[in-house]
N, C-alpha and C positions, 0 to 999 in steps of 0.2 A: 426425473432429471438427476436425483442423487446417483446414480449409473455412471453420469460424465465422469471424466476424471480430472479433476483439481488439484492446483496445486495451492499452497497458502503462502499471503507476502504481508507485510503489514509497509503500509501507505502510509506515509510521511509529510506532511505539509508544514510551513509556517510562514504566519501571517502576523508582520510586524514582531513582537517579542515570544508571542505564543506558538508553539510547538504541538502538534499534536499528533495522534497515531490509530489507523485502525486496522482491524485483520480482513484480508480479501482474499476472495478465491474467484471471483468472478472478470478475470481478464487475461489476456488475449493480443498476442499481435497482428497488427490486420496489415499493414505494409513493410516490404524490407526496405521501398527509395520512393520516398523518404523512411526512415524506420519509425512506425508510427504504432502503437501501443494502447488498446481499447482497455477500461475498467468501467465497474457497473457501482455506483456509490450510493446506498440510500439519501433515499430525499431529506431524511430530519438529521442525518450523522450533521455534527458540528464539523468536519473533517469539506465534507462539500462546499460549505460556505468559505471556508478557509482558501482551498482551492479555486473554486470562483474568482475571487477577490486577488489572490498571488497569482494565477495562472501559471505555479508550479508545483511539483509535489514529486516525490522519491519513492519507488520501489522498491524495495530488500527483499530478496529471496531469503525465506526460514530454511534451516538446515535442519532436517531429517534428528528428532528428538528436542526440538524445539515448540513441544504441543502447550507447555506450559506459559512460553513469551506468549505464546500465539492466544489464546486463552488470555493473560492479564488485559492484552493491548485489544482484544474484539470488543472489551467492557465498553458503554457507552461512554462519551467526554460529560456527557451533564451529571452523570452519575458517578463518574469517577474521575473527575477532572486531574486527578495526581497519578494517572495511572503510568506515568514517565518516571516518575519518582525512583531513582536506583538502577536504572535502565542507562546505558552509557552509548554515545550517540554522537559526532562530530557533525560538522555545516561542511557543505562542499558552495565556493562560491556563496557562501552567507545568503543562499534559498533551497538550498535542498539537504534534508537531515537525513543521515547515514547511520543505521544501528552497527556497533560496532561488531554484534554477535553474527551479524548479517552474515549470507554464502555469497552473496554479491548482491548489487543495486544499480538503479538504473534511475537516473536524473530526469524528470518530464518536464517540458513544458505545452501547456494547454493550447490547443488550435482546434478544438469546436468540442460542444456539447449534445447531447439529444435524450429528451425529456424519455423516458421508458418506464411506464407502470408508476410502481411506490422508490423506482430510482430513477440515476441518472445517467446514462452513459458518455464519458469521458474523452474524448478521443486527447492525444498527448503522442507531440513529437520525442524522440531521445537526443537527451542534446549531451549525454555525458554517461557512462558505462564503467563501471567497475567489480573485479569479484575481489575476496577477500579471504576464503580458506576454500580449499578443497571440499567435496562431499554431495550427499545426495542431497535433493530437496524436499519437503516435507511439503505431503500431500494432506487433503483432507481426508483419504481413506484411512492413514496411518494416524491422525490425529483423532478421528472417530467422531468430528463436529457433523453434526446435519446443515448448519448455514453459517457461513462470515460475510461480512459484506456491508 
């Protein structure tokens, strides 16, 4: 399956004051009406429960030379709980966090879930879309990860 081809976003959620982030290559849009937006979240990321609980959370496309963001932020939350630390980042609507490095991002909110193996898949409507600079986006071929997620 390392064959597919990936691209990598880091996943944005926050729940009450907490902010958190992980790196994903595992999603997918499955509908254009409504525009609906599959992702695959392990079951123990602190990032799922966050989710859960807000039923919203923000996509950012990484932009091509971005292997290094993408790498700090895939670090796990329990293990590196400060990995935001220095990372600059705005609220759209004060529930969806926007990296400012970001190629663009895309605002979710949650309309169902389904239990999958050691994750979870996400299903999330787009309720808000925006891009931010020009350029390509960074895949996992070019970043050289065997898994985010």
């Amino acid at each position: 399956m390392r064959t597919f081809t990936y691209g990598l976003y880091v996943i944005m959620s926050k729940e009450g004051e907490v902010v958190n982030a992980f790196t994903a290559n595992w999603l997918t849009q499955v509908s254009f009406e409504p525009p609906l937006i599959a992702v695959s979240i392990e079951n123990d990321a602190k990032s799922l429960s966050m989710i859960q609980h807000s039923q919203t959370f923000t996509i950012n496309v990484l932009k091509t030379g971005q292997r290094e963001l993408a790498g700090q932020l895939g670090r796990p939350y329990l293990k590196n709980p400060d990995k935001l630390a220095g990372i600059a980042y705005t609220m759209q609507q004060d529930a969806y966090p926007v990296l400012n490095d970001a190629l663009a991002w895309t605002a979710c909110k949650v309309q169902n879930s389904v239990p999958a193996g050691d994750s979870t898949v996400v299903i999330a409507e787009v309720v808000e879309a925006g891009v931010q600079s020009e350029g390509a986006s960074l895949t996992m071929n070019e970043a050289g990860f065997r898994h985010a997620g």
